[in-house]
C-alpha positions in Angstrom: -85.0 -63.0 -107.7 -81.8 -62.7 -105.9 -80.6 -65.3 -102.7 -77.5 -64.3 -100.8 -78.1 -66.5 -97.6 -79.4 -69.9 -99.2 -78.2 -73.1 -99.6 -79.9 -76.6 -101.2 -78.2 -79.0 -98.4 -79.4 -82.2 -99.4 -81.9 -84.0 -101.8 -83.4 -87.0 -100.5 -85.5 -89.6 -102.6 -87.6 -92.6 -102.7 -87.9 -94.7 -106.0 -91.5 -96.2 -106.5 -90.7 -100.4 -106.4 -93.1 -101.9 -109.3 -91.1 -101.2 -112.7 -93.6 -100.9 -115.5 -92.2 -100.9 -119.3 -93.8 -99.7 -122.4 -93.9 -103.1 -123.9 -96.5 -104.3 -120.7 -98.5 -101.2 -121.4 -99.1 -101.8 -124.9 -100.0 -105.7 -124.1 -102.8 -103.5 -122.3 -103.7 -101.7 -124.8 -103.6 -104.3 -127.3 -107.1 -104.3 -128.6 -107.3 -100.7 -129.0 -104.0 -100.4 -130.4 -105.0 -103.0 -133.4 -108.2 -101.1 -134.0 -106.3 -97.8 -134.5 -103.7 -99.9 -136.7 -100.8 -98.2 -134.3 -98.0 -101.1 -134.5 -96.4 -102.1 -131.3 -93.4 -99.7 -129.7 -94.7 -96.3 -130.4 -95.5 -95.5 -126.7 -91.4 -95.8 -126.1 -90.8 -94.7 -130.2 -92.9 -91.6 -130.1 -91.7 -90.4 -125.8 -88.4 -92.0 -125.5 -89.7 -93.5 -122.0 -88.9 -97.6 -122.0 -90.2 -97.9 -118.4 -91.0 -96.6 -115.7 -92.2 -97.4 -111.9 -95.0 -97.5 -109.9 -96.4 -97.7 -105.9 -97.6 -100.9 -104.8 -101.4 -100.7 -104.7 -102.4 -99.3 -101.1 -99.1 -97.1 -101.0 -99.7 -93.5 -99.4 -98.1 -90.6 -100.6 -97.3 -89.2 -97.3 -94.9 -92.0 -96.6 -92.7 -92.3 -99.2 -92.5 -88.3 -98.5 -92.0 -88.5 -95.7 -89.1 -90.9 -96.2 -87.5 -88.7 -98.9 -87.2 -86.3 -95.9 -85.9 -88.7 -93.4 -83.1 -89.2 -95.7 -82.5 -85.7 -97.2 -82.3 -84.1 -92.6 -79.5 -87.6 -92.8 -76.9 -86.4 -95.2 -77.6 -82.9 -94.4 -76.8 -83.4 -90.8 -79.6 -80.8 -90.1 -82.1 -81.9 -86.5 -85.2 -81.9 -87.5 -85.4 -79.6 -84.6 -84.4 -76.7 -86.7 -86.9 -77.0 -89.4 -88.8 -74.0 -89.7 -90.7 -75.0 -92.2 -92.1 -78.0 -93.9 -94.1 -78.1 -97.7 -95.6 -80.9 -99.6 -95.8 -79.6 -103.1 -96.9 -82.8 -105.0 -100.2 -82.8 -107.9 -101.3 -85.7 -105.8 -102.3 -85.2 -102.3 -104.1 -87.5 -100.0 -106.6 -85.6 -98.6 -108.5 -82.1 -99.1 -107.7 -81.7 -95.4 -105.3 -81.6 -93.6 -102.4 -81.0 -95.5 -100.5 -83.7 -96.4 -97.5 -81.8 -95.3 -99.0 -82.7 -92.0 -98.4 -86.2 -91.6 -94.8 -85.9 -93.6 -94.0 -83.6 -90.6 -95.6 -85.6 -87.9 -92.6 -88.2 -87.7 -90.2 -85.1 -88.3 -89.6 -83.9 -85.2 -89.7 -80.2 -86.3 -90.0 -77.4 -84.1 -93.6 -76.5 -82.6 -93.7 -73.0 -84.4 -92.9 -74.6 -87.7 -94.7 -73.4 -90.7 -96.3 -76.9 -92.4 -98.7 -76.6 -95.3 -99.4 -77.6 -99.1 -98.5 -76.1 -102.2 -99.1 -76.9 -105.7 -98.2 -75.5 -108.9 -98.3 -78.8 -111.7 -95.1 -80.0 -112.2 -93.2 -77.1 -110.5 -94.8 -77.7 -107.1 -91.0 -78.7 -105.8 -89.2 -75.7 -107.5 -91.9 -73.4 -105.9 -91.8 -74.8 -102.8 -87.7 -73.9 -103.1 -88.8 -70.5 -103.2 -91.1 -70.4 -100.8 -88.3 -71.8 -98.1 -85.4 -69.9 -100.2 -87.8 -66.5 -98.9 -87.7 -67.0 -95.2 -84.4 -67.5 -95.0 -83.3 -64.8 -97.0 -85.6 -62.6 -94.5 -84.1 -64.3 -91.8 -87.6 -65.7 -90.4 -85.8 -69.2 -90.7 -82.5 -70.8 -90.2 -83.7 -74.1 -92.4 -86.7 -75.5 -94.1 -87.8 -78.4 -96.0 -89.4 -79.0 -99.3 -91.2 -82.6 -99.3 -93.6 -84.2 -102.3 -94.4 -87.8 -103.5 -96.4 -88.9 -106.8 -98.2 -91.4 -108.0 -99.0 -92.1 -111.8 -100.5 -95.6 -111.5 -104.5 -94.6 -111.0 -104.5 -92.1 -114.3 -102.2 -94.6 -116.0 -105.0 -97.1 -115.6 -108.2 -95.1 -116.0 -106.4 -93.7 -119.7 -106.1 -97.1 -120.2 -109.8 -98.2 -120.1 -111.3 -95.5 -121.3 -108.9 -96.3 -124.3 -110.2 -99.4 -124.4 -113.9 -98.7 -124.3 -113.5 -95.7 -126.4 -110.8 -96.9 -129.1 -109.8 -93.8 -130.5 -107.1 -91.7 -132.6 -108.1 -88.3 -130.4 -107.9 -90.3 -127.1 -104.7 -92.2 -128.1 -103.0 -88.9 -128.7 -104.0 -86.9 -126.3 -103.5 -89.6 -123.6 -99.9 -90.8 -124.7 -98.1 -88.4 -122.4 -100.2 -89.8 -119.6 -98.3 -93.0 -120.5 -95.3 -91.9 -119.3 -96.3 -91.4 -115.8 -93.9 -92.4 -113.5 -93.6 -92.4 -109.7 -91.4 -91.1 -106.7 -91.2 -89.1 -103.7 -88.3 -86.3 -103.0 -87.2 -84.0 -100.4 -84.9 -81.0 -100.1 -83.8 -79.3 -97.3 -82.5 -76.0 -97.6 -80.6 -73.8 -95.0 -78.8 -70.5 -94.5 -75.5 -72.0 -94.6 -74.9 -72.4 -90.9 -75.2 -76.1 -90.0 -71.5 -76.9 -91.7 -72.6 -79.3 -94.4 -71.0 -78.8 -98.0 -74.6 -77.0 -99.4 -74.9 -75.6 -102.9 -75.3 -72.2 -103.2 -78.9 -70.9 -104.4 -78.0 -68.0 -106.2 -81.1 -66.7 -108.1 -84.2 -67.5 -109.7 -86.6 -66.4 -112.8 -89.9 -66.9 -113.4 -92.6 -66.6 -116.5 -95.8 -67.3 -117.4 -98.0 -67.9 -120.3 -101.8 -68.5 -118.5 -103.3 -68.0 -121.8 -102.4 -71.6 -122.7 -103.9 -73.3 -119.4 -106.1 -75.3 -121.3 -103.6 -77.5 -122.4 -102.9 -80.2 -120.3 -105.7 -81.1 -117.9 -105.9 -83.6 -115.2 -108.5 -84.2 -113.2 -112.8 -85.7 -112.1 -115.3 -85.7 -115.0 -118.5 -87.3 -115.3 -118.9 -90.9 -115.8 -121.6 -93.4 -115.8 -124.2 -93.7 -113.2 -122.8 -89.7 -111.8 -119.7 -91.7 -110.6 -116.5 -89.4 -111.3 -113.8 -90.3 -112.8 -109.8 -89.0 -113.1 -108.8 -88.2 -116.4 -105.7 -86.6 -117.9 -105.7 -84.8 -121.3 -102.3 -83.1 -123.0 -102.2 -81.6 -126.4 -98.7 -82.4 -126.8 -97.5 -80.5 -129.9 -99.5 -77.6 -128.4 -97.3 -77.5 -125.3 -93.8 -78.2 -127.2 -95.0 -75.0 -129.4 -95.6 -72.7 -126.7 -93.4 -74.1 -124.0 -90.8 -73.3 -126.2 -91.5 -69.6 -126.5 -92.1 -69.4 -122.9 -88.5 -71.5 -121.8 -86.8 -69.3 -124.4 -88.0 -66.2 -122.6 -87.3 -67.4 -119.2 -83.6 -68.7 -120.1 -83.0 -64.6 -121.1 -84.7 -63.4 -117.3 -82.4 -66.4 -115.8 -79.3 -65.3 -117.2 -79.9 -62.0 -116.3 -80.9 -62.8 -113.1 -77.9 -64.8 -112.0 -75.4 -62.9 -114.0 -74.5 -65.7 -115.9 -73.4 -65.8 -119.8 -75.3 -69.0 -121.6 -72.2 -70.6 -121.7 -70.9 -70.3 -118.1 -73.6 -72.4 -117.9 -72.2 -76.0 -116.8 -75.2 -78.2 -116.3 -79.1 -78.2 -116.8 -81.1 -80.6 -114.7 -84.5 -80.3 -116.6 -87.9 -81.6 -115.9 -88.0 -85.0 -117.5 -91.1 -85.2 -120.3 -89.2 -87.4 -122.9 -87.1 -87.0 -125.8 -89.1 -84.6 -128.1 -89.4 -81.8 -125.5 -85.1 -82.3 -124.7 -83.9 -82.2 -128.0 -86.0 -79.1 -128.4 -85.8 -77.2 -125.4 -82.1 -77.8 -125.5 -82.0 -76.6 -129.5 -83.9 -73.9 -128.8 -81.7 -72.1 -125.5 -78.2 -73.4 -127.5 -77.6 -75.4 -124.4 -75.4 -78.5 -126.0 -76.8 -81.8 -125.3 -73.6 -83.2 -123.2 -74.6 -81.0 -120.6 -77.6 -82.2 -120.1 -78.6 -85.4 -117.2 -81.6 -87.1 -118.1 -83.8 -90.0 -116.3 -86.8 -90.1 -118.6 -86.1 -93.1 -120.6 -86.3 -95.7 -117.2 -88.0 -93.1 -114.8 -91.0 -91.5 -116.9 -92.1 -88.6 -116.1 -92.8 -88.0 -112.4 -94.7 -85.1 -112.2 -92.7 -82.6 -109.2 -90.4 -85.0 -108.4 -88.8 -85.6 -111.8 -86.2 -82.6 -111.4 -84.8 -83.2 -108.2 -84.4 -86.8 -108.5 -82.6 -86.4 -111.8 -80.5 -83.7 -109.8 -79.8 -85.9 -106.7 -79.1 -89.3 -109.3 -76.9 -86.9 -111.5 -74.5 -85.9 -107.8 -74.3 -89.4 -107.0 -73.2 -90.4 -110.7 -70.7 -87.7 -110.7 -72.3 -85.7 -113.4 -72.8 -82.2 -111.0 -69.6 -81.8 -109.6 -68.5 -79.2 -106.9 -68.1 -75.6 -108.8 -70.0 -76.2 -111.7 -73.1 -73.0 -112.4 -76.0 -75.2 -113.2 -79.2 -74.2 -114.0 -83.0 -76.2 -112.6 -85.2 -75.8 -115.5 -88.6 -76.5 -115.4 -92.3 -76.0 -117.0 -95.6 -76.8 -115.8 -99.0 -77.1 -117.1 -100.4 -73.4 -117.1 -98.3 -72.4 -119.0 -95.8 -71.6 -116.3 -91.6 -71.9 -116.6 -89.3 -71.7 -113.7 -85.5 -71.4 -113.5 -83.2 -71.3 -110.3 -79.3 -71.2 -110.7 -77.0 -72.8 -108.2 -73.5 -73.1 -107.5 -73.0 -76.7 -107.0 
């Protein structure tokens, strides 16, 4: 995939307020965690993640979305009266109907023959949602669009925790440590053909891959509990993913390059999706991509789902680490397996 016509104008983004650190989980966890003889810091020791935040109770999703956006049409400088199109491409929704894009767009004041609707695609819902808007302007069916999600990690956060409590063990702590690093945010991008005189970043190209086989992997969702109540649950067989999602991020870096026409090393910066420390010292091993070039918010952030790439990007422009010129490359992997890779001239 090829783009001639697009640009990423702005990145707008809301932090969740209620900071949550490792240390308070564990305290949580406590009685299971001496049952299992696990000594205290191995949530942070085995993910790298020392905290990270949370909605208040009560908090809806299409809010601090719909925020994020208010911000992102700001510093672009784009009226909200030349959206074309507005996505919400976040795992959690609030609704089955409408779409939560809905109410993000409601307070918008987007044009009346706007495009609105969901997307979701795991933890790629935002980069997919780029494409989605990246299309209609390279067809000319819009001048601008925006991509909009929010997440929230406190409800699966809690229901790991009791069922780790009531069910203390070994399986359930691994398979729900990754769960632990739930963090979460709401983002926004707004993309444009280049014609509303803001300083955009070229969108240059894009690759995608997929390895469905694997979509067993990491689940999250209602199973039966007690008394037919349902419940949310969240499973990840984390070595499983490293092993495969390396494979897969190893053939999608080739199809990127060749996509973009870059050489690995013209690459300037990566702006991953933020898991934790095991999956970004090997993802970046395995690609040859040196570690300096790399912006990372996992270790006081978590990992925030859809959001967790473009907030790293926006945080990495306002600390200087994108500058104007460099070639960096979005990479990201979802649950599915699926891996997706856009290039942009920043």
């Amino acid at each position: 995939m090829k783009y001639t016509k697009v640009h990423i104008d702005a990145i707008g983004y809301e932090l969740a307020p209620v900071v949550i650190t490792s240390d308070e989980l564990e305290e949580r966890l406590a009685p299971a965690l001496e049952k299992l003889h696990i000594p205290s810091g191995q949530i942070e020791a085995l993910t790298g993640v020392s905290e990270r935040r949370w909605w208040a109770e009560g908090h809806q999703l299409s809010d601090g979305a719909a925020a994020a956006a208010r911000k992102a049409l700001a510093k672009s400088g784009v009226p909200g009266s030349e959206i074309g199109a507005v996505l919400y491409t976040g795992v959690c929704r609030e609704l089955f109907e409408p779409a939560t894009a809905c109410r993000v767009a409601s307070g918008l004041g987007v044009r009346p023959d706007a495009m609105i609707y969901d997307i979701s695609n795991a933890c790629l819902g935002v980069l997919n949602g780029i494409l989605e808007v990246a299309n209609r302007i390279e067809l000319g069916q819009i001048r601008a669009g925006i991509v909009t999600s929010a997440e929230t990690a406190r409800s699966i956060v809690e229901s790991t925790i009791d069922h780790l409590l009531e069910f203390p063990r070994m399986e359930s702590f691994v398979q729900g440590l990754a769960t632990m690093t739930g963090g979460s945010g709401a983002v926004a991008v707004v993309l444009t053909d280049g014609s509303f005189g803001g300083a955009g970043h070229r969108f240059r190209g894009a690759a995608v891959q997929a390895a469905p086989e694997h979509h067993a992997l990491c689940r999250w969702g209602l199973e039966a509990a007690q008394d037919h109540l349902m419940r949310p649950f969240m499973q990840t067989d984390a070595a499983a993913v490293l092993k495969h999602g390396l494979g897969l991020g190893k053939r999608t870096w080739q199809a990127f390059l060749g996509e973009v026409n870059w050489q690995s090393p013209q690459v300037d910066k990566v702006i991953c999706h933020q898991v934790g420390s095991a999956h970004q010292e090997m993802i970046l091993k395995e690609l040859g991509i040196a570690p300096e070039k790399d912006f990372v918010t996992f270790p006081f952030l978590g990992n925030m789902g859809t959001v967790s790439l473009p907030i790293t990007a926006a945080l990495a422009e306002e600390r200087g680490f994108l500058k104007p010129g460099d070639r960096v490359g979005f990479l990201g992997i979802g649950s599915g397996l699926n891996c997706m890779m856009l290039g942009l001239e920043w």
